[in-house]
C-alpha positions as CSV (number, residue, x, y, z in Angstrom):
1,X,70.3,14.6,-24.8
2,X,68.5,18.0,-25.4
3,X,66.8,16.7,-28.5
4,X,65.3,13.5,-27.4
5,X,64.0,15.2,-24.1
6,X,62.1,18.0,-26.7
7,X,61.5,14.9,-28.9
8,X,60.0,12.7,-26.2
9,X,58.0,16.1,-24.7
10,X,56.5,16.8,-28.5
11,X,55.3,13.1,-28.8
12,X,53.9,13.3,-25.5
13,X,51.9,16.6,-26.3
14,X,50.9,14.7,-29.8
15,X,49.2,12.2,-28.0
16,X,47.6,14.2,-25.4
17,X,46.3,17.0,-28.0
18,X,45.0,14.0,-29.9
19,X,43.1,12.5,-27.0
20,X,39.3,12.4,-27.2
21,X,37.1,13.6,-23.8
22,X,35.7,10.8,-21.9
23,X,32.8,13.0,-21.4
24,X,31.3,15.4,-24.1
25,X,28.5,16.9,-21.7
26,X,29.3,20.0,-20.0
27,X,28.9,20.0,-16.3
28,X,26.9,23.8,-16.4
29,X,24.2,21.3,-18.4
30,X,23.2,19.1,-16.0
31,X,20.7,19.8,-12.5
32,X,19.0,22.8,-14.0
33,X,15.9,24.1,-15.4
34,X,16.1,24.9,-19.1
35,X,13.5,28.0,-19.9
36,X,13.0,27.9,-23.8
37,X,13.2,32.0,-24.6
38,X,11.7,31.1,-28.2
39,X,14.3,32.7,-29.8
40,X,15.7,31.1,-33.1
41,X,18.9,32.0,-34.6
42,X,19.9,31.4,-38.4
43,X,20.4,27.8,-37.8
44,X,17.4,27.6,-35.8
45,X,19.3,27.3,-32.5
46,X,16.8,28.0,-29.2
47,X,18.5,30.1,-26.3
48,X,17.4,28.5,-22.9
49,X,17.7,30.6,-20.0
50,X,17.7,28.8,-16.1
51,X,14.9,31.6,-15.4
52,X,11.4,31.5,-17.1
53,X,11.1,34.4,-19.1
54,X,8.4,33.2,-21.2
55,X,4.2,34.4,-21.4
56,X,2.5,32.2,-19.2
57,X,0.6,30.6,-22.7
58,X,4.3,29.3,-23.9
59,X,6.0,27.4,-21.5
60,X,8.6,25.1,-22.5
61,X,11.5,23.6,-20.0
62,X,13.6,20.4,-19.7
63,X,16.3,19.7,-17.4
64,X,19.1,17.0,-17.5
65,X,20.9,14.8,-15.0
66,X,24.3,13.7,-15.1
67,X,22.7,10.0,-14.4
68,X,21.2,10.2,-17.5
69,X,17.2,11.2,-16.1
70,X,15.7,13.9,-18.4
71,X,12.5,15.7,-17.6
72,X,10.5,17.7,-19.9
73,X,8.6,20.6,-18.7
74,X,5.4,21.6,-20.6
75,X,2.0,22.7,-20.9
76,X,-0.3,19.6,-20.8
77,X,-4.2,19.1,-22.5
78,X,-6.0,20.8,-20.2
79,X,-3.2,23.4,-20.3
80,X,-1.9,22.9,-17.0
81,X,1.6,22.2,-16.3
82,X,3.0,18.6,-17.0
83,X,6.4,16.5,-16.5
84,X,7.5,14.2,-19.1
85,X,10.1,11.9,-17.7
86,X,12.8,10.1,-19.8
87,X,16.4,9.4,-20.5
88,X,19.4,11.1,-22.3
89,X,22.2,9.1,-24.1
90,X,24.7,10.6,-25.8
91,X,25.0,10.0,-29.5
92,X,28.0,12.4,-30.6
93,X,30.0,15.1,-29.0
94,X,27.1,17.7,-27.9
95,X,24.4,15.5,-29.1
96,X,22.1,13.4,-27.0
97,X,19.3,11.2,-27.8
98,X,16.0,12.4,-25.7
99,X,13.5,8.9,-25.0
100,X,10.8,9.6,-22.7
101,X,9.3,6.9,-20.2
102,X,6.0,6.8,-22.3
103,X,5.8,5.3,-25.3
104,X,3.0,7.6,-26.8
105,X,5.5,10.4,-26.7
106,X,8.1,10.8,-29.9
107,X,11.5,11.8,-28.5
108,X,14.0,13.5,-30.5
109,X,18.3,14.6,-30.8
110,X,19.3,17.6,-28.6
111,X,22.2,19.5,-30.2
112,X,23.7,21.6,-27.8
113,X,25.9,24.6,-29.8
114,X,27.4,25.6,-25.8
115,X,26.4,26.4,-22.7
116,X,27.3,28.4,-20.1
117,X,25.8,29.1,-16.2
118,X,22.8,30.7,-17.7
119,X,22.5,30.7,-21.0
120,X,22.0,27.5,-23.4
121,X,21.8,27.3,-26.8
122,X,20.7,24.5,-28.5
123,X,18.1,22.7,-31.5
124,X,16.0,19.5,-31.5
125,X,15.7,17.1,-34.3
126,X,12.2,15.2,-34.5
């Protein structure tokens, strides 16, 4: 009896370990402000801070919603501050595909490499 209750408890953590997430997004993404610090690593990862830390003549934000809204924050033609609306899917785990509302604008693929409450690192693919 002993061995098909550990038998029956294995197959049962199997499966469960085994499982993909219904969601890949972390929640600490979404309904913030993403401050790019302009600081590459080796694999040309960005940290993003949720405070702007940045010299007034770089200026670089997006933030995400969990209903799949995106805005991007930047420095317009006149170099006055501009939003660029637009949608997120997601493509892969940690990966999401950025369209903005105007057709003019090229979007691009997010990789996020993780996230916490105030730190983001993450690359975009053109």
């Amino acid at each position: 009896m002993r061995f098909y209750t550990t038998l029956l408890l294995s197959a049962f953590l199997l499966i469960l370990s085994s499982c993909k997430e219904d969601t890949v997004a972390p929640t600490t993404l979404f309904g913030r402000q993403w401050y790019n610090t302009f600081t590459p690593d080796e694999k040309d990862f960005f940290t993003f801070r949720t405070t702007s830390q940045t010299i007034g003549w770089r200026y670089d934000a997006f933030r995400m919603e969990a209903d799949g809204n995106f805005i991007e924050y930047g420095l317009g033609p006149t170099d006055a501050g501009e939003e660029r609306p637009g949608t997120w899917t997601e493509t892969g785990k940690y990966t999401y595909q950025i369209k903005f509302t105007d057709p003019q604008r090229q979007g691009y693929t997010l990789h996020v490499q993780g996230v916490d409450s105030e730190t983001l690192k993450a690359r975009r693919t053109y």
